[in-house]
C-alpha positions as CSV (number, residue, x, y, z in Angstrom):
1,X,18.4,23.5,-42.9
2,X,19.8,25.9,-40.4
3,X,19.9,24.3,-37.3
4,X,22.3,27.3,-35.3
5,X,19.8,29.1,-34.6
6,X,18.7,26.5,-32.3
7,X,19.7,27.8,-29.5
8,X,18.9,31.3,-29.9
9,X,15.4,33.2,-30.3
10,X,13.7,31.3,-27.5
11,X,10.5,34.1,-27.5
12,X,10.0,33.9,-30.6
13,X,8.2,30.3,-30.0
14,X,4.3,30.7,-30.3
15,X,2.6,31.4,-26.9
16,X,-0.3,29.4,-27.9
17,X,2.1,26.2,-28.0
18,X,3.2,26.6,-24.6
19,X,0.1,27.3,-23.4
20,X,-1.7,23.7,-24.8
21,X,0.8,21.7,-23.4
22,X,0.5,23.1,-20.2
23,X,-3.1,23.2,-19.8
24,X,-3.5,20.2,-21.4
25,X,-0.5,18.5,-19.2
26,X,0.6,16.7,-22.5
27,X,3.5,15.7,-21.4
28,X,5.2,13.6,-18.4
29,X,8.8,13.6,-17.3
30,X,10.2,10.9,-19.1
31,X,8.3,10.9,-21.6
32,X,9.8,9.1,-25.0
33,X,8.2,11.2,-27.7
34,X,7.6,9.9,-31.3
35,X,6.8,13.2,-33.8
36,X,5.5,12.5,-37.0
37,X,7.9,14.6,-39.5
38,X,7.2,15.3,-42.8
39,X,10.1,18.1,-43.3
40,X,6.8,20.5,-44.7
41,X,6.0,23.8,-42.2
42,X,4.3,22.1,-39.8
43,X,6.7,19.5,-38.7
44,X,9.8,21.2,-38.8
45,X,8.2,23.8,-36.7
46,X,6.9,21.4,-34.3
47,X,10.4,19.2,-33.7
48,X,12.6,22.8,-33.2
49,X,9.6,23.9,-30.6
50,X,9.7,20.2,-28.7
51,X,13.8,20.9,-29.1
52,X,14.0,23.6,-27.8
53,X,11.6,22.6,-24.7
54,X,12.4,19.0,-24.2
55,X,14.6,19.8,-21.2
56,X,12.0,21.7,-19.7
57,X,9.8,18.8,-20.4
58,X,12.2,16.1,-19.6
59,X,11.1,14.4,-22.6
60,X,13.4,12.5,-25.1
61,X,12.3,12.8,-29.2
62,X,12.4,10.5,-31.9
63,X,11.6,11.3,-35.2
64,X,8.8,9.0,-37.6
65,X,9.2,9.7,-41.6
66,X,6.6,7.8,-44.1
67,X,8.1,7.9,-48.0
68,X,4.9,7.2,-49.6
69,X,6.4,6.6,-52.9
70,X,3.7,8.8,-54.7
71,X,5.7,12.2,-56.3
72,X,8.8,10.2,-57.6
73,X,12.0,12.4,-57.5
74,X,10.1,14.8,-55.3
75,X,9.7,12.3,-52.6
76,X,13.8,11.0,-52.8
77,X,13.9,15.1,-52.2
78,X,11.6,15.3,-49.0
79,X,13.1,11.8,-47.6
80,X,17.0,12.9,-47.9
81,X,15.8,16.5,-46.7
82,X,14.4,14.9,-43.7
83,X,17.3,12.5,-43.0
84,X,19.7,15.4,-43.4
85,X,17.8,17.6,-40.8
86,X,17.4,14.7,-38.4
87,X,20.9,14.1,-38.6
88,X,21.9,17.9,-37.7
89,X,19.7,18.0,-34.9
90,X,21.0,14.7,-33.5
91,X,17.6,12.9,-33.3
92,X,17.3,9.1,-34.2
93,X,15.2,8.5,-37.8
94,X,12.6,5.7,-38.4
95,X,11.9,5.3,-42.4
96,X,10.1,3.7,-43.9
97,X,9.3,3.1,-47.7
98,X,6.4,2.2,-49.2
99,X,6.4,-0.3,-51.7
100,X,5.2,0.2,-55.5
101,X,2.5,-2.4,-54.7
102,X,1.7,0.0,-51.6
103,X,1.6,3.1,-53.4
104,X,0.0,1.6,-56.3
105,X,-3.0,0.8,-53.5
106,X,-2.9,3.9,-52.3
107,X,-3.2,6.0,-55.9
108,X,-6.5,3.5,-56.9
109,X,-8.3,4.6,-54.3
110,X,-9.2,7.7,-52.0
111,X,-5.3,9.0,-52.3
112,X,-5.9,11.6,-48.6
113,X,-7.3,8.5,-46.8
114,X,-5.5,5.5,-48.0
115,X,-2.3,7.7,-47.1
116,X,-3.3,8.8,-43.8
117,X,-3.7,5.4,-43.0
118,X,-0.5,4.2,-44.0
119,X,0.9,6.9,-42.0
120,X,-0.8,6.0,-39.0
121,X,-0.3,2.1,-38.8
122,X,3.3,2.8,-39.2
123,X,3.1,5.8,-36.4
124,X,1.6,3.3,-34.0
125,X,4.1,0.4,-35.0
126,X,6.9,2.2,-34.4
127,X,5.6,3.9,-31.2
128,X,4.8,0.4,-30.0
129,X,8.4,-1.1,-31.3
130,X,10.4,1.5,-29.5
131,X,8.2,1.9,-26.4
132,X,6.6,5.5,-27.1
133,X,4.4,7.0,-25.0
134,X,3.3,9.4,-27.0
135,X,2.8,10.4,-30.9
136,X,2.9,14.0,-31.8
137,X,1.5,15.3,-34.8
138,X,1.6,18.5,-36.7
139,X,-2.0,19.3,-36.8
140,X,-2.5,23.5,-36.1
141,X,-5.3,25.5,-35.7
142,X,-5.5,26.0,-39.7
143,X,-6.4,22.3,-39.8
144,X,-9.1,22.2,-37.7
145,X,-11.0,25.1,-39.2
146,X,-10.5,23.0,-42.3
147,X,-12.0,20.1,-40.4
148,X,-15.1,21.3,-38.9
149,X,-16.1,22.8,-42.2
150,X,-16.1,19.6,-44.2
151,X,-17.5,18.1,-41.3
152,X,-20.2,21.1,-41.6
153,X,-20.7,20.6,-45.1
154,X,-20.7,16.5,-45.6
155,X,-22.9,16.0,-42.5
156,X,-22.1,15.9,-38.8
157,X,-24.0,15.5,-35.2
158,X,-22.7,17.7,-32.6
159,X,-19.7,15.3,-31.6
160,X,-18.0,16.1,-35.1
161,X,-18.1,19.8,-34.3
162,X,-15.5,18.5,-31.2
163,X,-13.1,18.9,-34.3
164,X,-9.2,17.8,-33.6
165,X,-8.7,17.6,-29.6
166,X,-5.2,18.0,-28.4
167,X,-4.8,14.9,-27.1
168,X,-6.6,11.3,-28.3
169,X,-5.1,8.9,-26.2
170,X,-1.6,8.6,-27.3
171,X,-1.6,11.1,-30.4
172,X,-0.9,14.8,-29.3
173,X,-1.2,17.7,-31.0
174,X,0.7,20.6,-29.4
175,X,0.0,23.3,-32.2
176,X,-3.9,22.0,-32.4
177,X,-4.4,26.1,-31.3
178,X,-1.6,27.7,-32.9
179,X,-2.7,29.1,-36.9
180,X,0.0,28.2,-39.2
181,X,1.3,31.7,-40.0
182,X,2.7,31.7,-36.7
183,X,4.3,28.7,-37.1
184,X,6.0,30.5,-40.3
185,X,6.9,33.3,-39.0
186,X,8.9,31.5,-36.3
187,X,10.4,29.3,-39.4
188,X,11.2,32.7,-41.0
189,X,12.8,34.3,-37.9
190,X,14.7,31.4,-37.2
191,X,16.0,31.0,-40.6
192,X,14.8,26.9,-40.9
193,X,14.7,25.1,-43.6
194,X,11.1,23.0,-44.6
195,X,9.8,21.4,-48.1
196,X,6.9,21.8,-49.4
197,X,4.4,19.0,-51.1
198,X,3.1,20.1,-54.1
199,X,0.5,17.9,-53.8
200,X,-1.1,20.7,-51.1
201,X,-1.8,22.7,-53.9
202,X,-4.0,20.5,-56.0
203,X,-7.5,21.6,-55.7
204,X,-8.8,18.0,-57.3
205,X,-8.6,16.9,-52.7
206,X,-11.4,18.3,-50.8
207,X,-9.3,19.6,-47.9
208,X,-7.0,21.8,-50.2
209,X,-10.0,22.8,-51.7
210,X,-11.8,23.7,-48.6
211,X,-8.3,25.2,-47.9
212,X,-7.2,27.4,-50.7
213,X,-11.3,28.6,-52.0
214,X,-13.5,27.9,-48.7
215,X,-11.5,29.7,-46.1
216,X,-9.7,32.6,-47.8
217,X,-14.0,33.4,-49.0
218,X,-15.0,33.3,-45.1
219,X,-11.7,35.6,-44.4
220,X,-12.7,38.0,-46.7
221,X,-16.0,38.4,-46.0
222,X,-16.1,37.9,-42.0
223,X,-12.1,38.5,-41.0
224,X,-9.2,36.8,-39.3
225,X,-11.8,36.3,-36.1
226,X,-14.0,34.1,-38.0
227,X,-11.6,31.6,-38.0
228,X,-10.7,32.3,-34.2
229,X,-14.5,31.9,-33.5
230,X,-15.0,28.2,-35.2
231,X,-12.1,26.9,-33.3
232,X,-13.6,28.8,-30.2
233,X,-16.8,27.0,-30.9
234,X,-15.1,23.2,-30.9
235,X,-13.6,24.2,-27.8
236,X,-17.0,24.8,-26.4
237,X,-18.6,21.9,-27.7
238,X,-15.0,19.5,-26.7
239,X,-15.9,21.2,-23.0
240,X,-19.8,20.3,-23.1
241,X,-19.4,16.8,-24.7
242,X,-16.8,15.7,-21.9
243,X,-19.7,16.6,-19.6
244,X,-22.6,14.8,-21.1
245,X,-21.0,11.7,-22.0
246,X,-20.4,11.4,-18.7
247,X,-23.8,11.4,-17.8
248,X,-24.7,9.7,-20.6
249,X,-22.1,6.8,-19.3
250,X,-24.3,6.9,-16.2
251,X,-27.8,6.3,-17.6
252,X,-26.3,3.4,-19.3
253,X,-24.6,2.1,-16.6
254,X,-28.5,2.0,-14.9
255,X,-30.5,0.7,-17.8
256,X,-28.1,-2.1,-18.9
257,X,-28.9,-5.2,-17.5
258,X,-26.0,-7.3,-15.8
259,X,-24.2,-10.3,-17.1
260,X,-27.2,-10.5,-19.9
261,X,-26.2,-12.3,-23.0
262,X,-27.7,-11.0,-25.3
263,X,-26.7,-7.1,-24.4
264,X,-30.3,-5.7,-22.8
265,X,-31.1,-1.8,-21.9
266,X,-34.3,-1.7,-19.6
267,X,-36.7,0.0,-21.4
268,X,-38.2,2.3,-18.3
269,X,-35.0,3.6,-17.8
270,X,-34.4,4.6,-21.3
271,X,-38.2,6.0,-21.8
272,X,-36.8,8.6,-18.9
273,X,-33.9,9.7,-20.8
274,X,-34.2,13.3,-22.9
275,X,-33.6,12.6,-26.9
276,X,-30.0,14.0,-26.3
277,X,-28.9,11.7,-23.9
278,X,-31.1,8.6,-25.2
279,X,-29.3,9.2,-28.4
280,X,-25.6,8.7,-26.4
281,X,-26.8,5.1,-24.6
282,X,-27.3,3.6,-27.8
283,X,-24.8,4.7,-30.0
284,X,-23.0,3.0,-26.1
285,X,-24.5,0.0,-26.8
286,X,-23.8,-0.3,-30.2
287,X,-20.4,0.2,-29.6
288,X,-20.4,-2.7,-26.7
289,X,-22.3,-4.4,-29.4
290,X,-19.2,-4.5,-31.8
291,X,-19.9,-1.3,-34.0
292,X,-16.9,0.7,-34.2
293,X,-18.3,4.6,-33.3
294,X,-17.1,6.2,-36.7
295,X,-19.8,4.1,-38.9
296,X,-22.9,4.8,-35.9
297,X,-25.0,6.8,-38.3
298,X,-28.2,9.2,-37.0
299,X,-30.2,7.0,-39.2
300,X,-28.8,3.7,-37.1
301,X,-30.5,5.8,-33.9
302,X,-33.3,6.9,-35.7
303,X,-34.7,3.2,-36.3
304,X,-33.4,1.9,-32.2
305,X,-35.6,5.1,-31.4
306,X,-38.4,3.7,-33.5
307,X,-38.4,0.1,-31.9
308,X,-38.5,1.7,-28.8
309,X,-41.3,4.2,-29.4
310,X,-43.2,1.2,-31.7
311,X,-46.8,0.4,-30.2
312,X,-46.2,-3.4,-31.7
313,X,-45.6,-6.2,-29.3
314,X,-41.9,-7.3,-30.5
315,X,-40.4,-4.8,-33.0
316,X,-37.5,-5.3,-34.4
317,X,-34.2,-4.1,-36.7
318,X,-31.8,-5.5,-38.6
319,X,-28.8,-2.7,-38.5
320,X,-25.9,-2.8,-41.1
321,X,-23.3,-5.6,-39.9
322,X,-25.5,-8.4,-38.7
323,X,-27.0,-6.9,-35.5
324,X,-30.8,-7.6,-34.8
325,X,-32.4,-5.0,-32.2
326,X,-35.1,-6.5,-30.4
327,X,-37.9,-4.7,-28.0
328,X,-38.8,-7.2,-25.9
329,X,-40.4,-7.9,-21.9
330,X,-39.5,-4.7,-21.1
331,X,-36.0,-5.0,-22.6
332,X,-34.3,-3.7,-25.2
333,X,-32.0,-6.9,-26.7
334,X,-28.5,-6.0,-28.8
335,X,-27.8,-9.5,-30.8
336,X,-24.9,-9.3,-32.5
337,X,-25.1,-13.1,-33.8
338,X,-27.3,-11.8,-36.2
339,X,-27.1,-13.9,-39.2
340,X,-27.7,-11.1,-42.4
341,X,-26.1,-14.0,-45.2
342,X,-29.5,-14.3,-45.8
343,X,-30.8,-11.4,-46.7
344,X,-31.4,-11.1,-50.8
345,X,-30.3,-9.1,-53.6
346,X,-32.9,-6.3,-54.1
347,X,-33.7,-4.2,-56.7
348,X,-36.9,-1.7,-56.3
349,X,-38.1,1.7,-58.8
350,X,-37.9,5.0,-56.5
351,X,-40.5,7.2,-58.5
352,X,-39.7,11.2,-58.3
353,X,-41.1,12.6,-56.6
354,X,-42.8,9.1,-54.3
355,X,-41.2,6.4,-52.2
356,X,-39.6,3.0,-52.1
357,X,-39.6,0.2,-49.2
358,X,-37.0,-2.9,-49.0
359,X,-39.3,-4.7,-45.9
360,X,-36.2,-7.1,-44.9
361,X,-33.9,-4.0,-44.1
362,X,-36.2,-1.9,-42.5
363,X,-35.5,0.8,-45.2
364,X,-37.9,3.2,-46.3
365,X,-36.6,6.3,-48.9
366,X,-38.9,9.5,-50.1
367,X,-38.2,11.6,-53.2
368,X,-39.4,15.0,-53.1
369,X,-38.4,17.3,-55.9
370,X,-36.9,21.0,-54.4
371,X,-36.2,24.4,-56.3
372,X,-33.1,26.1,-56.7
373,X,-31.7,23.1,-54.5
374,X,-28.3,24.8,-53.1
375,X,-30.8,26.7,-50.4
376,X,-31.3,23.1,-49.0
377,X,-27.7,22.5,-48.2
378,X,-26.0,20.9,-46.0
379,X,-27.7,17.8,-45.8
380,X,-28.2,15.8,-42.7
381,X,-26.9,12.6,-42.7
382,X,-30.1,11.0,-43.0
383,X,-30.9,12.2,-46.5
384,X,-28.9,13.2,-49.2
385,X,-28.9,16.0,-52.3
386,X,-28.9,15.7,-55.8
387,X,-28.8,17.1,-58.8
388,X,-32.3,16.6,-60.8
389,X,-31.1,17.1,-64.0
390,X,-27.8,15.2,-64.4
391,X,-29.4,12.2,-62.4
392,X,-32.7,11.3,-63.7
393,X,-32.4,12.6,-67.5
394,X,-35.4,13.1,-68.8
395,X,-37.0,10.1,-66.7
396,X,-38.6,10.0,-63.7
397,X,-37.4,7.4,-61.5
398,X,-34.4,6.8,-59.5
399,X,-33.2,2.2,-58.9
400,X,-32.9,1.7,-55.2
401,X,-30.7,-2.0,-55.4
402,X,-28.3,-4.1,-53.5
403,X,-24.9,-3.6,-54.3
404,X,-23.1,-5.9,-56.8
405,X,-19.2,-6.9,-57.4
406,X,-17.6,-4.6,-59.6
407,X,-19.9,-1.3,-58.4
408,X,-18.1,2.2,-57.9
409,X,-18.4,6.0,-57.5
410,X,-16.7,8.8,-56.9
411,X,-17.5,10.0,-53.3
412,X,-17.8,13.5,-52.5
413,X,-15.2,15.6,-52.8
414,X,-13.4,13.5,-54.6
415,X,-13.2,13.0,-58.7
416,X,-11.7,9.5,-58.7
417,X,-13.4,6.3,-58.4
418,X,-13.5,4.1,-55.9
419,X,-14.7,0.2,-55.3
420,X,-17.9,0.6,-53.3
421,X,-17.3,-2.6,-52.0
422,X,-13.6,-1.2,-50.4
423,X,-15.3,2.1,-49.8
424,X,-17.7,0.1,-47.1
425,X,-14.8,-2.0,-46.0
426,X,-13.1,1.6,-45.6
427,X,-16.0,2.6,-43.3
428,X,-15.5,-0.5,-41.6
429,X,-18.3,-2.5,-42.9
430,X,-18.7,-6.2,-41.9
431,X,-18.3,-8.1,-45.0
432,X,-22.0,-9.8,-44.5
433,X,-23.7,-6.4,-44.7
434,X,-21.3,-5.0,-48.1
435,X,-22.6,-7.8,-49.9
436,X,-26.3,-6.4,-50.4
437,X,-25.7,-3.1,-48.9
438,X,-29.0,-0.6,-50.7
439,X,-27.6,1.9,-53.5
440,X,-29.4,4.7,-55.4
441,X,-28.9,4.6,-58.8
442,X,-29.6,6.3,-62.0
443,X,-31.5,4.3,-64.5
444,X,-28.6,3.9,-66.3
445,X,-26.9,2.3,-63.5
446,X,-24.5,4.6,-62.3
447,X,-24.1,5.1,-58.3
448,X,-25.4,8.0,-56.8
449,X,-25.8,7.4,-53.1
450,X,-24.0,5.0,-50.8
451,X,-27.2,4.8,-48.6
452,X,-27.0,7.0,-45.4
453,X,-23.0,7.1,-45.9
454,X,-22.0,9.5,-49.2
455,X,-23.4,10.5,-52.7
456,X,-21.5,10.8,-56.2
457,X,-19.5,14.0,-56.4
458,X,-20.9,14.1,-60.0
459,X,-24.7,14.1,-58.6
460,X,-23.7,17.1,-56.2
461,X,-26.1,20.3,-56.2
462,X,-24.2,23.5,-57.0
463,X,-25.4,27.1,-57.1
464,X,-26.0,26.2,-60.7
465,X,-28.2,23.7,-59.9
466,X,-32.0,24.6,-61.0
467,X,-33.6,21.5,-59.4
468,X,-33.0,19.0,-57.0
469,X,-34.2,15.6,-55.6
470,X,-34.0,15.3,-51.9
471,X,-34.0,12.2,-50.5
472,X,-35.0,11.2,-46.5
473,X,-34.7,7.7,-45.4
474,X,-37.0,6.6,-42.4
475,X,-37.0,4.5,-39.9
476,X,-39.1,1.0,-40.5
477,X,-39.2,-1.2,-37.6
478,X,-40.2,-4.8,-38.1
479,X,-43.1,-6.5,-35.4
């Protein structure tokens, strides 16, 4: 690494990571930054910028490295690389390495997300053992585009189209706007050293494939803008949601009901609310209710929109996890003491095209068979696509069941297996509702479709596809 340069070349620094930090005031004097280094582009570019800027930003820098003990010789490489470098710049090193047992874990699994949150829980202990107050990451404009488009693709409400911000509570991401050519280019001019993973090239991860086939298809066809335009566009919606969740944080504020135990909305306030904002104060409540946000699916709001539309004296819900919605006396009652251990194994025919009903889950799925499928896609997260061909055979039913020990799939995107049981767990899952959580299977057995969460990368529609099955839950409310 070539660290002399240091000094020198100040302009040639990306405007655009400047101009974050100060509009975003990401930093405060005194501030003891923790940056997440890899030694690859991104990271080196980012601990030279915050070098050469950390007296204007009275900051002081620490340095975070994860070995995950996945690429053998090639991660001794990256891990003396990066203690070499931190040593020339002078900036304390925390390491740590993964054990075989750990990376053994992380290579049976989803390798991208089992990695990421390795890297994380070690970020935030080591922020919290040295008294961080913030965590910088490496995340540039390249990565959001990447972002939003799998987000596009897989399924998303508007809130996922917020993409990366530049600052989520203590994480910041100073080159969240700046594309990553510029950040090589000032690595070039500079004359720094970086690795590279050679992992980042291996089309078998979403991501890289959304990265190397996706985006270099969009810049050919549309230009270099396109890419400005979709980060333009999360701006827009980041600006927009800040404002309506606000007001959505006010409508709940009226309609919940004080010191109430169970939770309770009042119903006359919520019957006032537009669909956009009713759709906010109860994915507010189910998160007051104990659901963490990232598992609140539109299908979860679908069915608290149904009990609350319902013309039945007392209908009810039993969400995922053990909580029982209850329209009641005017109220609307969140009970998370829910007991679901009694809910039964199920196994029920789909016919396709037709429907199939589990009563005690307030589940309802349609089959409707489509033409040249791929015109359907993307898929809300309500319903999922699949092939026709490769998942019924030459039968004519689908098995809508309860999940049982030893069940797995490969979820989109990826070509591995995974445990559906540590997929749900993943997805933060209470271990009551994984126990008999509904699949769609083949007839043969094989999982297609996590309900309302992901399908089998092998059941996917391509542009190959001749036929598909589409498949809509709906929203069954109990009286």
């Amino acid at each position: 690494m070539t660290d002399g340069n240091l000094q020198s070349q100040t302009e040639l620094v990306p405007v655009t990571v400047i101009k974050t930090i100060a509009e975003t005031k990401m930093f405060s004097p005194g501030d003891k930054v923790l940056i997440a280094y890899s030694g690859g582009p991104d990271s080196t570019a980012l601990v030279h910028i915050l070098m050469r800027h950390r007296d204007r930003y009275r900051i002081s820098l620490d340095l975070c490295y994860l070995n995950h003990n996945l690429r053998g010789d090639q991660s001794d490489f990256e891990q003396k690389f990066v203690e070499r470098a931190a040593s020339a710049l002078g900036l304390p090193l925390h390491v740590k390495v993964l054990s075989e047992n750990e990376a053994s874990e992380i290579a049976r699994g989803s390798i991208e997300a089992r990695a990421r949150a390795h890297r994380l829980s070690f970020l935030k202990d080591t922020a919290a053992a040295i008294s961080a107050d913030k965590i910088a990451t490496g995340h540039t404009s390249d990565d959001q585009v990447e972002t939003l488009l799998m987000r596009l693709f897989i399924g998303t409400g508007p809130d996922g189209f917020r993409g990366i911000e530049p600052i989520s509570s203590r994480l910041v991401r100073p080159l969240i706007n700046t594309p990553k050519s510029e950040l090589l280019a000032f690595l070039d001019c500079n004359g720094i050293d970086y690795v590279q993973d050679s992992t980042n090239l291996q089309t078998r991860f979403l991501r890289n494939r959304v990265r190397h086939q996706l985006v270099p298809r969009i810049v050919e066809i549309f230009g270099d803008h396109a890419l400005r335009k979709i980060c333009a566009l999360s701006k827009i919606v980041q600006d927009e949601s800040k404002i309506v969740s606000k007001l959505a944080w006010e409508a709940y504020q009226e309609a919940r009901q004080d010191s109430s135990e169970p939770l309770s909305l009042n119903v006359e306030n919520l019957d006032r609310l537009k669909p956009a904002l009713l759709r906010r104060v109860l994915r507010l409540a189910l998160s007051e209710s104990g659901y963490d946000n990232q598992t609140i699916r539109a299908n979860h709001l679908g069915l608290l929109q149904s009990v609350l539309k319902s013309s039945k004296s007392e209908p009810s819900v039993l969400l995922p996890g053990g909580i029982r919605v209850l329209r009641r006396n005017g109220l609307m009652l969140f009970d998370a003491s829910a007991e679901v251990s009694h809910a039964l194994p199920f196994c029920v025919e789909l016919p396709v095209p037709g429907e199939a009903s589990v009563a005690d889950r307030s589940l309802r799925i349609t089959a409707q068979i489509v033409e040249e499928p791929s015109r359907l896609l993307p898929i809300s997260e309500e319903g999922a696509l699949i092939d026709m061909d490769s998942c019924l055979g030459q039968g004519n039913a689908l098995i809508l069941r309860s999940a049982s020990p030893g069940d797995a799939f490969a979820p989109l995107g990826m070509t591995e297996k995974v445990g559906v049981s540590s997929f749900l767990k993943k997805a933060k899952i209470p271990s009551s509702a994984r126990k008999h959580y509904p699949l769609l299977c083949s007839q043969s057995g094989q999982v297609l479709w996590i309900i309302g969460m992901r399908i089998d990368h092998s059941a996917r529609v391509t542009t190959s596809s001749q036929r598909g099955v589409l498949l809509l839950t709906q929203s069954v409310p109990k009286s």
